[in-house]
Every structure is written in C-alpha cells, then in structure tokens.
C-alpha positions in Angstrom: -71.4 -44.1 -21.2 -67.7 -43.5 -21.7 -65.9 -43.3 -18.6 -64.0 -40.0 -17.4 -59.9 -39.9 -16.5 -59.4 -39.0 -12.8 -57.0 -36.5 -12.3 -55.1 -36.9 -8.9 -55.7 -33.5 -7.2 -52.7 -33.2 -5.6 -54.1 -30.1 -3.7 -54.6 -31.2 0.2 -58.0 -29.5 0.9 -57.0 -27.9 4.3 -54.8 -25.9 2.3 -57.3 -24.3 0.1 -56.4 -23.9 -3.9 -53.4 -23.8 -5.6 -52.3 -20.3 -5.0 -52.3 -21.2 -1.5 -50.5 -24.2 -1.7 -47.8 -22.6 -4.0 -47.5 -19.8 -0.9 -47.0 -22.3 1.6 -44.4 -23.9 -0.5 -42.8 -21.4 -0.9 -42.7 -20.3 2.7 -41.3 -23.5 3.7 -38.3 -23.5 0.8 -37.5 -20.0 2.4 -38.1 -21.0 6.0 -34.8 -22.7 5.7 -32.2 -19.9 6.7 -29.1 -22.3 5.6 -30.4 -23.0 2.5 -31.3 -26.3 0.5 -28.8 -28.8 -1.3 -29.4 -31.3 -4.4 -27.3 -33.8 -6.1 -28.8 -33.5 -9.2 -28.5 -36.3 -12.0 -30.2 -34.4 -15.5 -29.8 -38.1 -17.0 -29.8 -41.1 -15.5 -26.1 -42.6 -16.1 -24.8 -39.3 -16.1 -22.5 -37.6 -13.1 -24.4 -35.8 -10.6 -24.0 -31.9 -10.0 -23.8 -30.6 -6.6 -25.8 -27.6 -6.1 -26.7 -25.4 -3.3 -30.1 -22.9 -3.1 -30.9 -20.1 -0.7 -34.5 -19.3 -1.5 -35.4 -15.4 -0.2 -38.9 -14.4 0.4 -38.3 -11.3 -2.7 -38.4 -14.2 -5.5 -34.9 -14.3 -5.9 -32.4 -17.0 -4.7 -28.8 -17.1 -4.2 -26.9 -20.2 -6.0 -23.5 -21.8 -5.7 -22.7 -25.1 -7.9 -19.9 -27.6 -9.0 -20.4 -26.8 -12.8 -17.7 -25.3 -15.1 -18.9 -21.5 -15.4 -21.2 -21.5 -12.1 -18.8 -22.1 -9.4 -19.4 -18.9 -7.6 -22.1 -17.5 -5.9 -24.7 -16.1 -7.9 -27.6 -14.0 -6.3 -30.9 -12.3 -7.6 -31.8 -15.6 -9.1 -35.6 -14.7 -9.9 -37.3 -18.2 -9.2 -41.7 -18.7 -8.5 -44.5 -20.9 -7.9 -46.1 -21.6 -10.5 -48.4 -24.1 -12.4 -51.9 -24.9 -13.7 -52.4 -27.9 -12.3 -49.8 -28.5 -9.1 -46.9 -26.0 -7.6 -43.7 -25.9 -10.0 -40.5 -24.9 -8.8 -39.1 -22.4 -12.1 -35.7 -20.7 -12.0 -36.5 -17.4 -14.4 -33.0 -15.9 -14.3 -30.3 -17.7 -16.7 -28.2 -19.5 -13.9 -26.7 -23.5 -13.7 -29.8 -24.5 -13.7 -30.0 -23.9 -17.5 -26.8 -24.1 -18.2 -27.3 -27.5 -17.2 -30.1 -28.3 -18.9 -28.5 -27.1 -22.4 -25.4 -29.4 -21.8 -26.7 -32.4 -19.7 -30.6 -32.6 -20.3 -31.8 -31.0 -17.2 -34.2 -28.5 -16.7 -34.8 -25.6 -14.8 -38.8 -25.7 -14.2 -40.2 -28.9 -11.8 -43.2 -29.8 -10.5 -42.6 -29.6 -6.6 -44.3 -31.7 -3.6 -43.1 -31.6 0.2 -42.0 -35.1 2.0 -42.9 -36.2 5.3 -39.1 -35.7 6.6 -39.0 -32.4 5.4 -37.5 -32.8 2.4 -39.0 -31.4 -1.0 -39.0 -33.5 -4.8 -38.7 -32.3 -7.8 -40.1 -34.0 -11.0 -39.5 -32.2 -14.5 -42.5 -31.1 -16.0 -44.0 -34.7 -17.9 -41.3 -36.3 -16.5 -41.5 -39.5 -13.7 -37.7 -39.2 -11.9 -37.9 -37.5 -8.8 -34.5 -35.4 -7.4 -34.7 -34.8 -3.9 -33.7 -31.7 -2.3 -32.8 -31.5 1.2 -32.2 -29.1 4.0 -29.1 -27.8 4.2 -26.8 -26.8 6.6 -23.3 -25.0 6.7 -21.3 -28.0 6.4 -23.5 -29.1 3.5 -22.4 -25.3 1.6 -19.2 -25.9 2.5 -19.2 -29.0 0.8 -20.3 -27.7 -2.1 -17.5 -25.0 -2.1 -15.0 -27.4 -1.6 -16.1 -29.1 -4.9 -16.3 -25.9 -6.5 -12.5 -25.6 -5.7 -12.4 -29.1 -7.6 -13.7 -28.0 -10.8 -11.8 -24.4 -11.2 -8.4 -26.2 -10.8 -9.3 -28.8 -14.0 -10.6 -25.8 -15.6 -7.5 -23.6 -15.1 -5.2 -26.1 -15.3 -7.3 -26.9 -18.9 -6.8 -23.1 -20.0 -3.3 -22.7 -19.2 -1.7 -25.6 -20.0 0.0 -25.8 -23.2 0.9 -29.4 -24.6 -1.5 -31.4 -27.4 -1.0 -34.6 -25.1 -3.4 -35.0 -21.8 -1.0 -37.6 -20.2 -2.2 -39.4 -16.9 1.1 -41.1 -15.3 0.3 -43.0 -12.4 2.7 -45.3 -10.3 1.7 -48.2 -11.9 0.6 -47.3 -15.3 0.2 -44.1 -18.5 -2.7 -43.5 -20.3 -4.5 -40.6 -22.2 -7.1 -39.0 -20.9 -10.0 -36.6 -22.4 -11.5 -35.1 -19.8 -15.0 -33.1 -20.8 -16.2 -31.6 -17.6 -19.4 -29.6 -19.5 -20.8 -33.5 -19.8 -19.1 -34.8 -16.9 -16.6 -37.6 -19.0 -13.3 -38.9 -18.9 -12.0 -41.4 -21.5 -9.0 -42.8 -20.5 -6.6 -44.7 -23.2 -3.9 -47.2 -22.2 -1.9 -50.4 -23.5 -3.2 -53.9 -22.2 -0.9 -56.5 -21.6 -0.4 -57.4 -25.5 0.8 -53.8 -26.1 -3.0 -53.1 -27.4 -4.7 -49.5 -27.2 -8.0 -50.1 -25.1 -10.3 -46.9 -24.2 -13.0 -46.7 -21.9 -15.1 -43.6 -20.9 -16.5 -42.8 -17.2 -19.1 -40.3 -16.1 -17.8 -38.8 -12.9 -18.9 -36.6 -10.2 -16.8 -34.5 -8.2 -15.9 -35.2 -4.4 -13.7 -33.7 -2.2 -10.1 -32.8 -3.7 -10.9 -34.8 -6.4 -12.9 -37.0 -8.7 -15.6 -40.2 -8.4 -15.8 -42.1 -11.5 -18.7 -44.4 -11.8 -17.5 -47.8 -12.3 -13.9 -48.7 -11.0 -11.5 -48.6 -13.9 -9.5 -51.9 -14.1 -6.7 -51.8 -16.2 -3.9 -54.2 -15.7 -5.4 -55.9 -13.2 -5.3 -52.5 -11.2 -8.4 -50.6 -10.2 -9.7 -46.9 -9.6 -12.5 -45.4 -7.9 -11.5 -42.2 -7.0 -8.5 -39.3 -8.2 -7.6 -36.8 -5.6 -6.1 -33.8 -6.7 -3.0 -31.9 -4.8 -1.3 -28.6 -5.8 -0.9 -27.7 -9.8 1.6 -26.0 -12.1 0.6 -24.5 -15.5 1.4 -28.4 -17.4 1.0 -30.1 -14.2 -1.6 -31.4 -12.2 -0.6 -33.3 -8.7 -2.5 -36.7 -7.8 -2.5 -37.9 -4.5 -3.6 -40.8 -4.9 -5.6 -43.5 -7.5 -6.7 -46.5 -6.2 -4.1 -49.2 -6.5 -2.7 -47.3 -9.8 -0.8 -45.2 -7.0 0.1 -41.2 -7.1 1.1 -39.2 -10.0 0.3 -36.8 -12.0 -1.6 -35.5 -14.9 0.7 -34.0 -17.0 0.1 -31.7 -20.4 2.8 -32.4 -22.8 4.8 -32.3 -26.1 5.2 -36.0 -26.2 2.8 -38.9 -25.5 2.3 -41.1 -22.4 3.2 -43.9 -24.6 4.3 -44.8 -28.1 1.6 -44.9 -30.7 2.0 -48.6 -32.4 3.6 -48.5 -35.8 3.0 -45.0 -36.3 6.9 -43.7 -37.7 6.8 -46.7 -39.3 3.7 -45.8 -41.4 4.6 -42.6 -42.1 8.5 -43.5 -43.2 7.7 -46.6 -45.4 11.3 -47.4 -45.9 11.5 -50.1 -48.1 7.5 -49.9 -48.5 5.3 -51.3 -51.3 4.3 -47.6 -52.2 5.0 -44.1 -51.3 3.2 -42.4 -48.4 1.7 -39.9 -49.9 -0.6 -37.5 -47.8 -2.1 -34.0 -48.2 -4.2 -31.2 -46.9 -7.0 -28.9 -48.5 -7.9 -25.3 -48.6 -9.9 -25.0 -45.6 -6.5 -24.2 -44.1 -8.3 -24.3 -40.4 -8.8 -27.5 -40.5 -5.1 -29.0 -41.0 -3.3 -26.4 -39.3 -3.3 -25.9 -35.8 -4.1 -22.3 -34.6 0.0 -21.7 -34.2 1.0 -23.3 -37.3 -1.2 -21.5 -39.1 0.1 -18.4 -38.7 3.4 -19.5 -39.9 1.9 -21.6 -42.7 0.5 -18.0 -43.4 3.6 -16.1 -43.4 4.7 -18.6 -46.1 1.5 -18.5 -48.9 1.9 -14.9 -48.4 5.8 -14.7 -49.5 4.9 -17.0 -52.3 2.0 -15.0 -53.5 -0.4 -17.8 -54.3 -4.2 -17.8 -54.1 -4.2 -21.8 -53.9 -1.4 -23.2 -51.0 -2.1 -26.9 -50.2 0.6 -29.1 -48.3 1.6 -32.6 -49.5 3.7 -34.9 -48.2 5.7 -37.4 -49.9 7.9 -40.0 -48.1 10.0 -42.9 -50.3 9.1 -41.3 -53.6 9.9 -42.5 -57.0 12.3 -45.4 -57.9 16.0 -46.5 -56.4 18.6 -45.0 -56.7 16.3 -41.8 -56.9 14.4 -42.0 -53.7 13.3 -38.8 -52.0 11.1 -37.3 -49.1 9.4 -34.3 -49.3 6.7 -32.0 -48.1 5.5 -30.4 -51.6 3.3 -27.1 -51.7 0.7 -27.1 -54.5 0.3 -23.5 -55.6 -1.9 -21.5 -57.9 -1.2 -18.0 -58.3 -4.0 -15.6 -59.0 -5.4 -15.1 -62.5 -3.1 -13.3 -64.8 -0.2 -13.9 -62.2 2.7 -16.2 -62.2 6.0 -16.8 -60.3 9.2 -16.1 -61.0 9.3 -18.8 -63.6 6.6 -17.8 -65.5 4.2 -20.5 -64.1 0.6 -19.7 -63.2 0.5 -23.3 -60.8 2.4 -26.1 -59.8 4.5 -27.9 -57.1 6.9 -26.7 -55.2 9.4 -29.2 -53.4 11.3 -28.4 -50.4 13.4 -31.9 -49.7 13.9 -33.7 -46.1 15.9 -37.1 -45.3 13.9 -38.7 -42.2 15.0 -41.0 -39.2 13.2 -42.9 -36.8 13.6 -42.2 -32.8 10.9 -44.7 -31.9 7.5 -46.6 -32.3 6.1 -43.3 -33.4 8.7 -40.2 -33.4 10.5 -39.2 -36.3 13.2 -36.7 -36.8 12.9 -34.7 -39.9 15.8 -32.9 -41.2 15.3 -30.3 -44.7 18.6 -30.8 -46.3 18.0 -27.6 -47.9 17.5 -28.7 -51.7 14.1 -27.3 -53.8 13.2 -27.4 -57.3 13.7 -23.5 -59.1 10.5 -22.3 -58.7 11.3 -22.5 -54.6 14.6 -21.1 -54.6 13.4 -17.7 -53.9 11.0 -18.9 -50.6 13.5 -21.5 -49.7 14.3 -18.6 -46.5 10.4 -18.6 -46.2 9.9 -22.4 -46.3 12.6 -23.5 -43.7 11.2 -20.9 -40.8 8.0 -22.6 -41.5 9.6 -26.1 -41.3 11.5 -25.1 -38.2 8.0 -25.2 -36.1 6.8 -28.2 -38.1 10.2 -30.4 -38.1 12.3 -29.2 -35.0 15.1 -31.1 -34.2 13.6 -32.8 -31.3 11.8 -34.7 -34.0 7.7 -35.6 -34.5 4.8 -38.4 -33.2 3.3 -39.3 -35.6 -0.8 -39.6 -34.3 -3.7 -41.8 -35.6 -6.4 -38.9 -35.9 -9.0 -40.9 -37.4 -10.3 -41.2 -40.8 -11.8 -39.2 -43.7 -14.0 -41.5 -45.0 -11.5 -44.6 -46.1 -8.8 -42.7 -46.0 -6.3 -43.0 -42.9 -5.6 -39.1 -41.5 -2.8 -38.6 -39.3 -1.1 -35.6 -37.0 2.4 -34.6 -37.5 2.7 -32.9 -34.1 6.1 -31.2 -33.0 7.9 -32.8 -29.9 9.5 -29.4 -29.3 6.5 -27.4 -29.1 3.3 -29.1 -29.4 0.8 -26.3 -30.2 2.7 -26.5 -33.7 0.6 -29.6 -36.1 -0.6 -30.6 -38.9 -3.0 -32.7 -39.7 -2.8 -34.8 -43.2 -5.4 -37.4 -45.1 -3.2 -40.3 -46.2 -4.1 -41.5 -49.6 -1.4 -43.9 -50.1 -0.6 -46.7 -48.4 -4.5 -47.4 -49.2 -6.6 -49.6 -47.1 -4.0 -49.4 -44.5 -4.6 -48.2 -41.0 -3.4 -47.0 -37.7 -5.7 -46.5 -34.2 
C-alpha cells in the first residue's frame, strides 16, 4: 500500500481551526500599540530595508519605510489573514511592500507563525527564509524616520544635482561612484597603485546619517565600512566621515574625479597610424544628451534635412593637408536640395584641437566649412559652442557597440551638454 505525505498541521488544537487562529493572529499583531519593526532582506546578499507597521483592528495598517518613494507615512494599508492551509500575512493596498518586491524580489503575502518571545516570522509563500518581525517601540519608529531622512537627501541631492560626473573625494582618495538606491548598490571606481581603473560594487543598507556597505571597501590599503552624511548643496553632498579614507564630499560635477587613461590621446591621434574617425546614427536620443539635443535640433532644422548624422574626424587625410572636423551627413527630403543643388552629402565645419590633459581636450572651430555649410555656418557654431566650449572636453570610455570602441565627448563647462560617438577607426583599439 503506498504510503500517504503528512502534512504538518500547523493549527494548535486549543485554538480551534484556521479562522480562529488567523483571529488571534491578528489580535496579537494589533495588540501592539507602538507598532512592529522588520529589517527586511527580499534576497539574500541584498541590503536590508527598514520598515515599520502599525496594524489597526479595521484591516488597515499605517507604514513608514527607508525605500526611495515610501519614506513617509502611509495609512489605510488594507492588509488580512488569510490562507488555505496556515495564517498569511497579505498587504492588499499597493505600498513598499510591493514596491519592493517589483525592484528587489520581495513579496508582500507571507505565511505567518508567532515565536515564543513574542516575536512573529514571516516566510514567503513556498519559500524557506524566515524575516522576523519584532515589537516595536518609539525609539525603534524613530529609527526608522531617521533613515528615512537618509534616503530623501541621496534622492534630492540625485534630482537636483546637475553635473554627468558622481565624484566621491575623500581625504585620502577620488573615485566614481554609481549609486542605485531602488536596488540598494553602490559601485565605486578608483586608480590602484599602478594608475589602474579597479571597480567594485557594494549592497548597502542605510544607518543613521548615513550608509553601511556590506563588505569594507579597501582601496589603497585604506578601508570603509560606513559613509555618514552632513548637510548638502544642490552639487554637493557633505561626508563626515569614511573609515580611514577620511571626510569629504560627494560632489556632482563637470569634470571627473580623476583623469581617464589615454583618453585625449585616443581621440586626437596626432601623429597616429590612422584617422579617428567616429559617428552617430539616426536615433538621435541615443547620442545626444537630452540638452544637446535640443540644440543639435535647432541645427537639422536650419539646414532642412530629413537625414542629420554627426561624424567626427580627427588627423584626416595626408601631410601637409591634415584636418579635424566634426562632419554632418545630410539628406534632404525627396525632391529637395540645398542651396547647391545637392539632395545629400557632407557638410564640414573645421576645428584645430589641443590637449589639457590625460583625457580633456580643448576644441577650437576655426570657422572654415566647405560651400554647402556657409549658409548654417551661424547655426553650426551655436551648436558647437555647448559641445566645444572653451573650457575644453573629457573624453569618456562609454563602452562598446559590439567591437567597436564608443566614447562621450562631454563639455567641462556644462556637463549636461554630450555626445556620445561609436569609433570605427582606430579598430581593435580600446579604452576602459
């Protein structure tokens, strides 16, 4: 005779059945008039989130949180006991809860059971980790809050800052940082001892005035636990202190927190091999940042064409006839040409270049275009003034498209102005 599965019946018989048991859990989640607290990890290795729960006998419950978007209270959170087969904890109204579980993994229904020491656990449905929620008391809310405070100053200092460059400048040491706070990552990018780029990304979870990474961060023989945060401007935000790094800052900017290896170098090619020749497409969004878009824009409009892609040429042709360029290749509409009778072609608007360092260039139009761009020469230097200020360029590793290198020309005046190219010559040559 085959043998039949046990099922664990969960259900102490004093109680009764389930609808009783899911009353008195219930009653014992809103018997708590200061409310319960969890550190909730959706994914093991990922930060925790801080959240606090007032459960009120009308099914709803009051919710305040350390997540981007839920740092307030929320109240008339519907939330039941249910289940078939055990009591389940299930949040009905859209709150952190599922916010959290679109972004990290969590969830927002659990199977609940009761602990000797008066704490409750939570288990997703099918699932075998166990979160443990715990009484709470006003300190433990105010805790909470304080974390809160935490996450709206990353997030408005995110939203109003300006510059493309995240900069972290410490006492002791620069790096980039890319901080996601919907996942709960930072990856930080700095130069090792040998002047090599090294990138590492933490989870973190907020603490107090600050942030907890999860494994110490140990560059140049220097190491981080924690970041506390003081006041902020619009590009800057204070820190107090980090680890033996020392105090600083994180600071948006037009200009990176160090050079970018090679980079100007790259992009010049004075007395290179071959030309560097680079280029965008038509899907215009893509190469153009939002401001430079505008302007690039302004310029396809003056000229009329249906078809406006950028190319760039730096040490073009043969000495003594070397020139730099950016180059628009147009295509007017059908059954419309430019003033020189020509339905498509090129348009040169010339530049003479000079390196500032490792990766900033200084590009100066000189003025001089082929006839078909005499009559947008006005047009094409206002556009030029946001791409090649005076205060000169980086030019940024962004990748690759396929095996092709792509790089940002990003202005050092104003860093909301760039442009993002795909290098197809020098081939086979790269830049992180």
């Amino acid at each position: 005779m085959a043998c039949e599965k046990e099922i664990d019946n969960t259900i102490p018989k004093e109680v009764g059945g389930l609808p009783e048991l899911q009353q008195k859990y219930k009653e014992q989640l809103v018997a708590n008039a200061d409310g319960w607290v969890i550190n909730y990890v959706p994914v093991v290795g990922q930060g925790s989130v801080a959240i606090w729960v007032k459960f009120n006998q009308d099914g709803t419950a009051n919710i305040i949180t350390d997540y981007n978007g839920f740092t307030t209270e929320q109240a008339n959170v519907r939330y039941r006991l249910g289940g078939v087969n055990a009591p389940e904890l299930i949040f009905e109204t859209y709150s952190a809860w599922h916010a959290i579980a679109e972004n990290m993994g969590g969830a927002f229904e659990f199977v609940i059971t009761f602990n000797a020491d008066g704490s409750a656990s939570l288990k997703t449905i099918n699932g075998t980790v166990k979160h443990t929620l715990k009484k709470a008391t006003a300190a433990d809310k105010a805790d909470i809050i304080g974390k809160a405070d935490v996450v709206n100053l990353i997030e408005n200092f995110n939203k109003n800052a300006s510059g493309y460059f995240k900069n972290l400048v410490l006492a002791n040491i620069s790096a980039f940082f890319e901080l996601n706070p919907s996942a709960r990552t930072i990856k930080l990018t700095w130069l090792d001892v040998n002047s090599n780029t090294v990138s590492e990304q933490f989870v973190y979870s907020n603490v107090a005035n600050g942030i907890a990474l999860d494994k110490p961060w140990k560059p140049l023989n220097l190491q981080v636990e924690t970041i506390k945060f003081g006041g902020s401007s619009t590009n800057e935000l204070i820190i107090t202190e980090a680890g033996t790094a020392g105090a600083g800052k994180i600071a948006v900017d037009h200009v990176p927190a160090f050079p970018y290896k090679n980079s100007a170098d790259y992009f010049i090619q004075q007395g290179g091999a071959v030309r560097f020749y680079a280029y965008t497409l038509a899907t215009a969004a893509d190469y153009y940042s939002p401001a430079l878009l505008v302007e690039y824009q302004k310029l396809k409009a003056a000229v009329g064409a249906e078809t406006f892609n950028t190319q760039i040429y730096n040490n073009n042709g043969t000495a003594p006839n070397i020139t730099s360029s950016i180059q628009f290749r147009y295509i007017m509409p059908a059954g419309q040409t430019t003033h020189d009778g020509t339905a498509n072609g090129w348009m040169p608007f010339y530049y003479t270049m000079q390196k500032l360092d490792a990766n900033a260039v200084k590009i100066t139009p000189n003025g001089v275009t082929t006839p078909v761009g005499i009559p947008f020469l006005s047009a094409a230097n206002d556009f030029m003034s946001y791409i090649f200020p005076p205060e000169g360029v980086t030019i940024v590793p962004f990748g690759r498209a396929g095996a092709l290198q792509r790089v940002r020309i990003v202005s050092r005046k104003d860093s909301k102005y760039y442009m993002t190219i795909t290098v197809s010559t020098p081939a086979s040559v790269y830049i992180e």
